[in-house]
C-alpha positions as CSV (number, residue, x, y, z in Angstrom):
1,X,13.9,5.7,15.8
2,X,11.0,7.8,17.6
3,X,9.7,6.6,20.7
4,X,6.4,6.1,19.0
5,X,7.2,4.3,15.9
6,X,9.6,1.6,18.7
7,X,5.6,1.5,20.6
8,X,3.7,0.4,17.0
9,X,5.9,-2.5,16.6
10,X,6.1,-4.5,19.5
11,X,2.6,-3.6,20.2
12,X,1.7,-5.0,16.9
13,X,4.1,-8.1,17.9
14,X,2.4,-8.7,21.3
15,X,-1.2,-7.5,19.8
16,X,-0.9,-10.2,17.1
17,X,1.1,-13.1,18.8
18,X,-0.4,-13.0,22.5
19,X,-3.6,-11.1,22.6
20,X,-5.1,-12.3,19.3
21,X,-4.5,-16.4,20.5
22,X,-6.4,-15.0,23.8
23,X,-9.3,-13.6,22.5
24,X,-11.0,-17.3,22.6
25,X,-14.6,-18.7,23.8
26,X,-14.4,-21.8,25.5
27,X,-13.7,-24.7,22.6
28,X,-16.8,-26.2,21.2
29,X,-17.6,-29.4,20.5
30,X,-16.8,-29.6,17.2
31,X,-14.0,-30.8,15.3
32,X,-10.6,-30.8,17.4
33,X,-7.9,-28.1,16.6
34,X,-5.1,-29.6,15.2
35,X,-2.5,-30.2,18.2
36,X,-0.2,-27.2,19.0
37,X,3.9,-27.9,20.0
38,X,4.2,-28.1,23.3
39,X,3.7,-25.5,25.8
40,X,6.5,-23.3,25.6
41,X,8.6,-23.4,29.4
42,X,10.2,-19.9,29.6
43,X,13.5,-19.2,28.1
44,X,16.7,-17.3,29.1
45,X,17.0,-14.3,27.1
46,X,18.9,-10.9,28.2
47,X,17.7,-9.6,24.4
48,X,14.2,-7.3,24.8
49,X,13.5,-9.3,21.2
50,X,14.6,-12.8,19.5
51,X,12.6,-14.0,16.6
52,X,13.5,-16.5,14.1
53,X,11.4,-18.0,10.9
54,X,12.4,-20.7,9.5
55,X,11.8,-19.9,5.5
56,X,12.3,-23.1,4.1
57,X,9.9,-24.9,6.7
58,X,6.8,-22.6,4.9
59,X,8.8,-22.9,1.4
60,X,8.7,-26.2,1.9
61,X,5.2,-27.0,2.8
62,X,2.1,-28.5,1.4
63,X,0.2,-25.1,1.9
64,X,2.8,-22.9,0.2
65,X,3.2,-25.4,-2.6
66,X,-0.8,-25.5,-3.4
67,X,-0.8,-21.7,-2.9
68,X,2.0,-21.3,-6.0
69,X,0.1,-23.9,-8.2
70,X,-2.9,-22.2,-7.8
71,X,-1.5,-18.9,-8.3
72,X,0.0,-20.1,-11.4
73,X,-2.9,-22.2,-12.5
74,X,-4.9,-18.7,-11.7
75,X,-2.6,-17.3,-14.6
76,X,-0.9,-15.2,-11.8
77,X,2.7,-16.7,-12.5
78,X,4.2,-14.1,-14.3
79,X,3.0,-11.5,-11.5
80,X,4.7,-13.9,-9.2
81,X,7.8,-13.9,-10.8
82,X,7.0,-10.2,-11.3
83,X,7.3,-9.6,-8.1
84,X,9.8,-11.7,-7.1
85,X,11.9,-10.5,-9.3
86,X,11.5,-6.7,-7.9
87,X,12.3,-7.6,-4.7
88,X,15.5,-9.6,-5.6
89,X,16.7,-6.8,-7.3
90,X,15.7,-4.7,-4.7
91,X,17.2,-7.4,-1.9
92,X,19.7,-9.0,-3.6
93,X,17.8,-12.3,-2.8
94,X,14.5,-13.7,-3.7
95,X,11.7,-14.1,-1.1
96,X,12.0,-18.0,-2.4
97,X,15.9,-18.4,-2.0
98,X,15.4,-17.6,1.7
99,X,15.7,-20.1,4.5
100,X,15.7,-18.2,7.3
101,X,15.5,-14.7,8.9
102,X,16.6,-14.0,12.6
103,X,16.3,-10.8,14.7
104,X,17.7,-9.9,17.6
105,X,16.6,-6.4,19.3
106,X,19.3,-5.8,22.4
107,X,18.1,-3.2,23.8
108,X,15.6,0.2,23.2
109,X,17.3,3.4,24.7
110,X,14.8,5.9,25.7
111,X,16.2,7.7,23.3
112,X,17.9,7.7,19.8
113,X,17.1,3.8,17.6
114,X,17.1,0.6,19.0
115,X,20.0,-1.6,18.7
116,X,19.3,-4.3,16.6
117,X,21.1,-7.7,14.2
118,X,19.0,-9.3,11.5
119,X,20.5,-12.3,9.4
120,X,19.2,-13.5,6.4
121,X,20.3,-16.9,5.5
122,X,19.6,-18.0,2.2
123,X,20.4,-21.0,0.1
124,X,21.9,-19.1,-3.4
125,X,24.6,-16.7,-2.8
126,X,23.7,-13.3,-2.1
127,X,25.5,-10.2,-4.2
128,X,27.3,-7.8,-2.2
129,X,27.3,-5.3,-5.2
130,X,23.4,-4.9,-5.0
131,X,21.9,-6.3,-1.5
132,X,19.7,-4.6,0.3
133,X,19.8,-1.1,-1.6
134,X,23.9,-1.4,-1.5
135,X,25.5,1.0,-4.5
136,X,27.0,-1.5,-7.1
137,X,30.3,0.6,-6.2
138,X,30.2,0.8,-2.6
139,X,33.4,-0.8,-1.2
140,X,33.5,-2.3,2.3
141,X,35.6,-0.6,5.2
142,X,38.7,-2.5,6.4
143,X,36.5,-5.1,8.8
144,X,34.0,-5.8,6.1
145,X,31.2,-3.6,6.9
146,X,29.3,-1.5,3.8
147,X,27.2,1.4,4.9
148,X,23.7,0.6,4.1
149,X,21.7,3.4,3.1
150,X,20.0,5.7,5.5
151,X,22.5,4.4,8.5
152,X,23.1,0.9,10.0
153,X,25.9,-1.4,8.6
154,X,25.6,-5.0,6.2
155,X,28.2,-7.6,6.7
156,X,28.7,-11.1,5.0
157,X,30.2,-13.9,6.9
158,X,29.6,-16.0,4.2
159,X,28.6,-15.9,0.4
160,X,25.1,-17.0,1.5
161,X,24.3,-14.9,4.7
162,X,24.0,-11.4,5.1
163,X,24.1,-9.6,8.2
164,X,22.4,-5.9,8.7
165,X,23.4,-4.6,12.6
166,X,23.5,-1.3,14.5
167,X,27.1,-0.1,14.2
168,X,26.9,-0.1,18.4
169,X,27.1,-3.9,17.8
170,X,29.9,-4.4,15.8
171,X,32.3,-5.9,18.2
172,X,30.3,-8.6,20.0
173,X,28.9,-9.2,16.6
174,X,32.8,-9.7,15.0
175,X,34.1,-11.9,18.3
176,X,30.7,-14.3,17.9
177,X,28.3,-14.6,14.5
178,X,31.4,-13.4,12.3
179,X,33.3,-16.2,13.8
180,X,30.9,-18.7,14.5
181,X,27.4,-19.1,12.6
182,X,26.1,-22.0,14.5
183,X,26.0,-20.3,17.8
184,X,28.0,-17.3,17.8
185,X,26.4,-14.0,19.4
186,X,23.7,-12.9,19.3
187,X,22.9,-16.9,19.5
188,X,22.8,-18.7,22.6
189,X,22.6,-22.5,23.5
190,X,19.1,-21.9,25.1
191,X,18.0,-19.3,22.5
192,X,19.2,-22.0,19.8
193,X,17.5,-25.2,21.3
194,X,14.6,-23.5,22.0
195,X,13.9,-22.4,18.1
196,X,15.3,-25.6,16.8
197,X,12.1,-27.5,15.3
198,X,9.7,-24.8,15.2
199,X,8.8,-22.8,12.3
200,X,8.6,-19.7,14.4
201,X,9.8,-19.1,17.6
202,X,10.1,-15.3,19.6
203,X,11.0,-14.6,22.9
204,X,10.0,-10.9,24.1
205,X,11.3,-9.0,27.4
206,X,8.4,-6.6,27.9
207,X,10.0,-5.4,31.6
208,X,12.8,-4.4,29.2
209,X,10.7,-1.7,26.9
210,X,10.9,1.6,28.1
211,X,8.8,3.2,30.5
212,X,7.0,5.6,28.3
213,X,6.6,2.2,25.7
214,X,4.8,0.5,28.4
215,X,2.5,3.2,29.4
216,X,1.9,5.0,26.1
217,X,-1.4,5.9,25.6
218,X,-2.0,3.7,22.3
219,X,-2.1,1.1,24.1
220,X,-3.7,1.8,27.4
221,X,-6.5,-0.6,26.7
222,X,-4.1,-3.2,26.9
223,X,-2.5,-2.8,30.0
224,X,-2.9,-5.8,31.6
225,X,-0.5,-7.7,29.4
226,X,2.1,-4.6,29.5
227,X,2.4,-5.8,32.9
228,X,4.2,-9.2,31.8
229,X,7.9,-9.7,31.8
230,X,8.5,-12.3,28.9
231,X,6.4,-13.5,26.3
232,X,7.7,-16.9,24.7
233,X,5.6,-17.9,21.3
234,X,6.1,-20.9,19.4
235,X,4.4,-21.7,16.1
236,X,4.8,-25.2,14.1
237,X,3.8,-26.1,10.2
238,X,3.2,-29.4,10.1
239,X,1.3,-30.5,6.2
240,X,-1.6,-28.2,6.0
241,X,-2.1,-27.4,10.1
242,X,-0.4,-24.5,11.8
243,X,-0.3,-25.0,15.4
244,X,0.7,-21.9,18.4
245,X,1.9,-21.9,21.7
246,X,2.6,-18.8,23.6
247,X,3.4,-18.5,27.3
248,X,3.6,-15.1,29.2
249,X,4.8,-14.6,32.2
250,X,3.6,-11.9,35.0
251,X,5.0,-10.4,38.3
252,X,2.3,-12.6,39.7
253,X,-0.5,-14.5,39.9
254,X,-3.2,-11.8,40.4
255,X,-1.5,-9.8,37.2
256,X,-2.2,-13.3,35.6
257,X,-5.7,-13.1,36.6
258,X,-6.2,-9.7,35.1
259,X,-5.0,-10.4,32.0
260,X,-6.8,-13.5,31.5
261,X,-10.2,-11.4,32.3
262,X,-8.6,-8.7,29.8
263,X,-8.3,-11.5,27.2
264,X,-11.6,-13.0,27.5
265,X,-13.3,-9.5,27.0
266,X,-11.3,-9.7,23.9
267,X,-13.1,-12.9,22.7
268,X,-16.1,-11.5,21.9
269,X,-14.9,-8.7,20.1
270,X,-12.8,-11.2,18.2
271,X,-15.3,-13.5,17.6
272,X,-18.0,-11.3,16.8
273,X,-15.7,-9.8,13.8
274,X,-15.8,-13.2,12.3
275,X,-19.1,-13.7,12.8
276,X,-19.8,-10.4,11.2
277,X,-18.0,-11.5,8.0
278,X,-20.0,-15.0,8.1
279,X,-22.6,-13.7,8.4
280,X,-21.8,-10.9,6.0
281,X,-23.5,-10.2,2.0
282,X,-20.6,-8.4,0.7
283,X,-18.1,-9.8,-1.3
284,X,-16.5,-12.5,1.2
285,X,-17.9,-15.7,-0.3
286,X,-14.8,-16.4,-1.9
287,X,-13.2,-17.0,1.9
288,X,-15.6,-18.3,3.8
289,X,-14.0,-21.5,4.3
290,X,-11.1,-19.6,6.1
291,X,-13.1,-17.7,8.0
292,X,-15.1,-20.2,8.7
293,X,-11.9,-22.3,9.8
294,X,-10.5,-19.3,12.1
295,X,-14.2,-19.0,13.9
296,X,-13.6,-22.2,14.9
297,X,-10.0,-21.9,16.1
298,X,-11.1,-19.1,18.2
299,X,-13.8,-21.4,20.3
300,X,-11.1,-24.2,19.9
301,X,-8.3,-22.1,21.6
302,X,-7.2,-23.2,25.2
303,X,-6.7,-20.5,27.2
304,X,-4.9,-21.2,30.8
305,X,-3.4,-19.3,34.1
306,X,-1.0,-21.5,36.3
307,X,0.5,-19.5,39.3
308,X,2.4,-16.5,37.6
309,X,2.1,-17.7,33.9
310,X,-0.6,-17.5,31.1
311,X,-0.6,-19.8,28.8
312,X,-2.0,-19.8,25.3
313,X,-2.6,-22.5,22.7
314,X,-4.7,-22.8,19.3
315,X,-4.7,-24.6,16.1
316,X,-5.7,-23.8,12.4
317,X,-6.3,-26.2,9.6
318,X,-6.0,-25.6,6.2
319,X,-8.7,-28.2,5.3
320,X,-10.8,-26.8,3.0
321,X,-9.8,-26.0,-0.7
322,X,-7.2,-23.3,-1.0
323,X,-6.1,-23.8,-4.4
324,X,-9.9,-22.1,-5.4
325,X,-9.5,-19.7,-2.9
326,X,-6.1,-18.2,-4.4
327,X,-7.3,-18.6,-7.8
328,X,-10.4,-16.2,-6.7
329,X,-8.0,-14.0,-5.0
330,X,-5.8,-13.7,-8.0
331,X,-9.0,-12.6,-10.1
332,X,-9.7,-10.1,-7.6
333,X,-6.5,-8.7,-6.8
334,X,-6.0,-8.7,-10.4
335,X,-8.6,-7.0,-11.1
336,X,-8.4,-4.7,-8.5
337,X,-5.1,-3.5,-9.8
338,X,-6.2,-3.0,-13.2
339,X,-9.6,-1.0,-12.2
340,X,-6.6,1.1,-10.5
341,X,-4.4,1.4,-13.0
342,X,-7.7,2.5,-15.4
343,X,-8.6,4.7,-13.3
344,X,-5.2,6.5,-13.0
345,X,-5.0,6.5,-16.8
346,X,-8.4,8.4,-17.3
347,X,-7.1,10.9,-15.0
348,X,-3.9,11.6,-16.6
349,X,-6.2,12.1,-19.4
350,X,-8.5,14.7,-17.4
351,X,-5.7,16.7,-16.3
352,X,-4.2,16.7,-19.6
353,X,-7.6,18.3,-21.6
354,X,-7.6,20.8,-18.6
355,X,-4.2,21.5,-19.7
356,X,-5.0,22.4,-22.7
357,X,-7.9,24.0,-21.7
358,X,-5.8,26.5,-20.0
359,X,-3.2,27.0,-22.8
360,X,-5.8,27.3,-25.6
361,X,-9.0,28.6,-24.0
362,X,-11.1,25.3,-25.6
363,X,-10.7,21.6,-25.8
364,X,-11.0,19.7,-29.4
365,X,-13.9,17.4,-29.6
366,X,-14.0,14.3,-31.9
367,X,-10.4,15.3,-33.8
368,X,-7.8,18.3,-35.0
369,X,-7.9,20.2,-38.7
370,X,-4.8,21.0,-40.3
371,X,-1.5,22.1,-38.0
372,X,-3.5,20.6,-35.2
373,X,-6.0,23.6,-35.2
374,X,-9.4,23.5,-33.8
375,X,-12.4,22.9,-36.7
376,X,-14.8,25.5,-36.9
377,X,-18.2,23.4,-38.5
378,X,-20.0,20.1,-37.0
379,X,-19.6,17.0,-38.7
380,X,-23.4,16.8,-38.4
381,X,-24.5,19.8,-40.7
382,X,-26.5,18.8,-43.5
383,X,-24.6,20.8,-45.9
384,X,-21.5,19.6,-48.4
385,X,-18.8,21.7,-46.2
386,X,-18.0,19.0,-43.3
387,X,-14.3,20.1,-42.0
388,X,-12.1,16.9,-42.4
389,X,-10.6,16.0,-39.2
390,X,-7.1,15.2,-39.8
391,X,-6.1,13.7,-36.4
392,X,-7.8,12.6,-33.3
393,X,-8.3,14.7,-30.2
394,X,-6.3,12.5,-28.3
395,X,-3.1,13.1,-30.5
396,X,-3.9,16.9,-29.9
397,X,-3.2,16.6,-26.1
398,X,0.3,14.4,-25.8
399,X,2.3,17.6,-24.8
400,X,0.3,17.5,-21.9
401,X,0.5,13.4,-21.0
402,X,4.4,14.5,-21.1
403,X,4.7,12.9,-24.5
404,X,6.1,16.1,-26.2
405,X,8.6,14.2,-28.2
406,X,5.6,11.8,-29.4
407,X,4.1,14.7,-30.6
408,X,6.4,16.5,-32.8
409,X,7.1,13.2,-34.6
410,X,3.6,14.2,-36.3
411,X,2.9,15.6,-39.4
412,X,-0.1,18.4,-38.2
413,X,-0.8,19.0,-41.7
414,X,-1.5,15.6,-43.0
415,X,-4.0,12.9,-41.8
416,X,-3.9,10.4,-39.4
417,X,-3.3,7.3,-42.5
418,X,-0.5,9.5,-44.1
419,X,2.3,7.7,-45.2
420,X,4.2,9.1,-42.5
421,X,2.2,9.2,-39.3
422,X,0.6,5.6,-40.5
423,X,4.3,4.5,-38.4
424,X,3.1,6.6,-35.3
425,X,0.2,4.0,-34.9
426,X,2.2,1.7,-33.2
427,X,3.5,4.3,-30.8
428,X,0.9,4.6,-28.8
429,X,1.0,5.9,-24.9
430,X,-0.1,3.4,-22.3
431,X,-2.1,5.7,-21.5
432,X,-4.7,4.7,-23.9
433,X,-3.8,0.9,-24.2
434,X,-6.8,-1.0,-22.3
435,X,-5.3,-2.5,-19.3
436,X,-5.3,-6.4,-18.2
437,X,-6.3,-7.5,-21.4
438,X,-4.1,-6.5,-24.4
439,X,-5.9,-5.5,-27.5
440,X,-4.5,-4.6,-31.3
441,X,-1.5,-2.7,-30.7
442,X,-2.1,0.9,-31.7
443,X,-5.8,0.6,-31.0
444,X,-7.8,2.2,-28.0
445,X,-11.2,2.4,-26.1
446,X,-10.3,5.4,-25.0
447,X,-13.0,7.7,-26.6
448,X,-15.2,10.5,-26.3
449,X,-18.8,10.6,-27.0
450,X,-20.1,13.0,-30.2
451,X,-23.2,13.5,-31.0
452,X,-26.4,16.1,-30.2
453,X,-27.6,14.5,-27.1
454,X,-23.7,14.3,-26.0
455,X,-20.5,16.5,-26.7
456,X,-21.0,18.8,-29.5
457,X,-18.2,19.8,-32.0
458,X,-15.9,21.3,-32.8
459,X,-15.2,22.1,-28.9
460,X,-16.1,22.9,-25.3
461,X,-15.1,25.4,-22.9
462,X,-14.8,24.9,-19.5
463,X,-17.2,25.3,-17.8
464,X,-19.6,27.4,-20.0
465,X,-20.4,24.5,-22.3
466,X,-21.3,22.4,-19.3
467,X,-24.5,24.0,-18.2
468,X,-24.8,20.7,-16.1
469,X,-21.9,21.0,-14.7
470,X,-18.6,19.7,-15.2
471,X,-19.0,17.0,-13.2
472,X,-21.7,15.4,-14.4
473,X,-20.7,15.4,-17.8
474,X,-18.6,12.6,-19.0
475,X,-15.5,13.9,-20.9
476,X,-14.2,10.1,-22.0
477,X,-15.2,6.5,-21.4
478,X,-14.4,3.0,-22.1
479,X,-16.0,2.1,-25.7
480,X,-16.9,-1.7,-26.4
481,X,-15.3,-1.5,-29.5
482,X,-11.7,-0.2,-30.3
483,X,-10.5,2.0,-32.6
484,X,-7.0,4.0,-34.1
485,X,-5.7,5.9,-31.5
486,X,-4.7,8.6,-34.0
487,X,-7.6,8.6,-36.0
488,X,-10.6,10.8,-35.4
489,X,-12.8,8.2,-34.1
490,X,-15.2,8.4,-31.5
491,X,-18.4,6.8,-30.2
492,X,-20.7,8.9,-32.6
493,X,-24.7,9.0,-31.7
494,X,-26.0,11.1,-34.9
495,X,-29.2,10.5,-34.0
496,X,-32.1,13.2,-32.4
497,X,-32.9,10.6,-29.7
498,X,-30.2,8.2,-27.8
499,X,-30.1,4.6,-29.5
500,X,-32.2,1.9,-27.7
501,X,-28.6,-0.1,-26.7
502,X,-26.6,2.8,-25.5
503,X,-24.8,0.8,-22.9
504,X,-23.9,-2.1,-25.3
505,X,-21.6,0.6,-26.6
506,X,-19.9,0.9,-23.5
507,X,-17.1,-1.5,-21.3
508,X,-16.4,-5.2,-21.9
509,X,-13.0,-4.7,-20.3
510,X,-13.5,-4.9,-16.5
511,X,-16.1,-6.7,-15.3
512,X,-18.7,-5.1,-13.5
513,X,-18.7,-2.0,-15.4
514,X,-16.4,0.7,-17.1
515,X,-14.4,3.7,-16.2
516,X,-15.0,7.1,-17.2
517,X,-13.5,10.7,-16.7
518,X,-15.8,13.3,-15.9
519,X,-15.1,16.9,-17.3
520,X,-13.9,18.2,-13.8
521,X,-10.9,15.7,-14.1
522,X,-12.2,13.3,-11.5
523,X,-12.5,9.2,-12.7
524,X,-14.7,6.8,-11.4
525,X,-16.0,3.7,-12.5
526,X,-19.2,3.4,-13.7
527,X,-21.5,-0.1,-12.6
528,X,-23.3,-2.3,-15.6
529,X,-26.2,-1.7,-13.4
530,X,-26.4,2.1,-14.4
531,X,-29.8,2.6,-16.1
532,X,-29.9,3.9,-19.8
533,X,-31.6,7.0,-18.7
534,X,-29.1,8.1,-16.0
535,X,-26.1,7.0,-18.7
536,X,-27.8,9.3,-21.5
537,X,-27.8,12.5,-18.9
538,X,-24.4,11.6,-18.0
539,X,-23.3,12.2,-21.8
540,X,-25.3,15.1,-22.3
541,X,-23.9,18.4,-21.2
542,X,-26.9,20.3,-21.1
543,X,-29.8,18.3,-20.3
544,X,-31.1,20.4,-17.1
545,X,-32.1,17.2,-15.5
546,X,-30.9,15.7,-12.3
547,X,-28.6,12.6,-12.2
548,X,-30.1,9.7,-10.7
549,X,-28.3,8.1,-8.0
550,X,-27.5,4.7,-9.6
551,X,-24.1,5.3,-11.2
């Protein structure tokens, strides 16, 4: 491993365990934190890092219990099990089946990867065909080892615990875990009494990083605690209050000192962040309980030096309602992802009319003629010779959305309700499906805009019919109302002038707004605050006015 990705970690590790419970005002006199474990004495380690997490205790607990119910209640259940799913079969075991995880980082050459043993204990058995990225026909060597992947070795002592390790370790590891799993190595009596009860518990030989780790310029601000020799953290779940413990011990008192004065500077630039979202308008309203609850842990926190040591303590409560929370989170992260996967749909589509653009010189608006040929007369003439669209634009461009095979299954010559491409309906791309809420199957939002204030038939060229500009000129959008994703169908405005409820026309699907693709290929997502005005110029190739900035 590079020197600087071995630096990110355990800065991260001290930055988040040591410095964060530091960066405290003195408590106020409000509600009392809830009581952290005790403070943590130091503990014998030779190891440069010794974590474990005990799974089961946070499984286990009133706040992970409410957080699934909610989640669930939220309609999020089947992206839990979603998810849960993907990383079994990615793992080989289910976040949920885990009940504990312990590392053990020996040592950090100054060159070359650290040495490292993780063990994953879990409650179901774990498959040896498929854990942790294993090929379902890897065998193991003679001692039981498979080669993982991209280096490093997986062992299983027992049909419940795997064990990843750096192939440097493979003889202590076979005379002690192998043999024992109570306290074999890389456990030790004192390393194993010390974790027992708490729901975390790490132990961290700073004098053990390298040189260069310890001096590295990312982390030059926080040289005072790169001074300490061990850092011992504790952290307890007990119902619905988390409380921390973390003890660090220096060369001496006056490197105490400093990083004491170090920590408090931190405490108003932690503090003040919270404030900040307090005190915020944007969209934190949702949270404000927890933030609220972690502004008061940070004046709670007890922060103290005695002789050499520095000792850290604070407390969090969960007493506020979190089952709201998560279901507001699900909505958002929800529909976050969805706005996301919209918007990457509408650009498949804007790269795919460019494609065509490029192989045909034009791009079909509104629909195809006969053998999927370009019409030649606007729908809107007044005269009795209106071309018959057979097929909708957005059939024209599946070679281009790599659905080649889609596209042959088509009959050019015949129309979209033709015996034969009346089965094709249901064959429709995702790609045009509207995402997060499932509509008629074979029916789309997906549409463009025809008319003689917007795109005019039978084509456009990029970018001479865009006298605009290409992007300012919406090439698709998100209609209100579905239609046939084969038929030649559109959002048609006939009309000289632009209706009266132009925007009623538009989104319904996401709130907030609706996503569009702009002739240039880019998609954005347009707010239901645009104005009717600024929405009609977006349509309209060839207005000669300038866009107003509310979209």
């Amino acid at each position: 491993m590079p020197r600087r990705s071995l630096v990110v970690p355990f800065g991260i590790l001290f930055t988040c365990l040591v410095l964060v419970p530091a960066c405290k005002k003195k408590p106020a006199p409000t509600a009392a934190p809830p009581e952290p474990s005790a403070p943590t004495s130091t503990v014998s380690s030779d190891y440069l890092l010794f974590a474990h997490l005990n799974v089961k205790d946070i499984r286990d607990g009133a706040i992970f219990t409410e957080v699934k119910q909610a989640f669930a209640k939220a309609g999020g259940g089947s992206d839990w099990d979603q998810l849960e799913g993907r990383i079994g079969r990615e793992t080989g075991v289910k976040p949920t089946d885990v009940d504990a995880v312990t590392v053990c980082v020996t040592e950090a050459p100054a060159r070359g990867e650290p040495n490292f043993v993780l063990i994953v204990a879990a409650n179901k058995p774990i498959p040896k065909t498929s854990a942790f990225g294993l090929n379902p026909q890897a065998k193991p060597d003679a001692r039981g080892f498979y080669q993982m992947p991209g280096g490093g070795l997986i062992h299983f002592p027992n049909d419940k615990t795997a064990v990843l390790l750096s192939p440097a370790l493979v003889p202590q590891y076979l005379e002690g875990y192998a043999k024992n799993q109570t306290s074999g190595w890389p456990l030790t009596p004192d390393l194993t009494r010390s974790a027992a009860g708490h729901t975390a518990f790490v132990v961290a030989r700073l004098d053990k990083l390298p040189a260069e780790a310890r001096n590295g310029n990312e982390f030059k601000d926080f040289a005072p605690f790169l001074t300490a020799r061990t850092v011992t953290v504790t952290a307890d779940l007990k119902g619905k209050e988390l409380s921390t413990t973390a003890r660090v011990t220096f060369p001496d008192a006056t490197a105490a000192g400093r990083a004491k004065e170090k920590g408090q500077e931190l405490i108003k630039m932690a503090t003040s962040e919270v404030e900040k979202l307090m005190t915020s308008k944007s969209d934190f309203a949702a949270v404000l309980p927890a933030v609220k609850e972690a502004h008061r842990a940070l004046q709670a926190a007890r922060v103290e030096v005695s002789g050499s040591d520095l000792t850290l303590a604070a407390g969090y409560k969960v007493d506020f309602d979190l089952g709201q929370m998560v279901t507001e989170a699900v909505k958002k992260v929800r529909g976050s992802a969805e706005k996301i996967t919209t918007t990457n749909n509408f650009k498949q589509i804007g790269i795919a009319l460019h494609s065509y653009h490029d192989a045909n010189g034009q791009v079909p608006v509104h629909g195809v003629g006969p053998k999927g040929a370009l019409l030649t007369t606007s729908l809107f003439d007044k005269t009795n010779k209106k071309p018959q669209p057979l097929l909708s634009w957005r059939v024209a461009i599946l070679p281009y959305l790599e659905q080649d095979n889609l596209y042959r299954q088509f009959k050019l010559d015949e129309p979209w309700d033709s015996e034969h491409n009346k089965k094709l309906i249901d064959k429709m791309p995702k790609v045009f499906a509207p995402v997060g809420k499932p509509g008629k199957p074979g029916y789309t939002h997906t549409q463009m805009v025809v008319g003689p204030n917007a795109l005019q038939l039978p084509s456009v060229r990029i970018p001479t019919s865009f006298p605009d500009g290409t992007s300012n000129t919406i090439a698709a959008i998100e209609a209100a109302e579905p239609v046939i994703w084969t038929k030649p169908d559109d959002v048609m405005l006939p009309g000289a002038a632009l209706p009266k409820d132009l925007k009623k026309k538009f989104g319904g699907l996401q709130p907030g707004g609706f996503t569009v693709v702009m002739w240039d290929g880019s998609a954005r997502f347009i707010p239901d605050t645009v104005s009717e005005r600024t929405l009609g110029l977006l349509l309209n190739p060839k207005d000669d006015q300038v866009i107003p900035s509310d979209w």
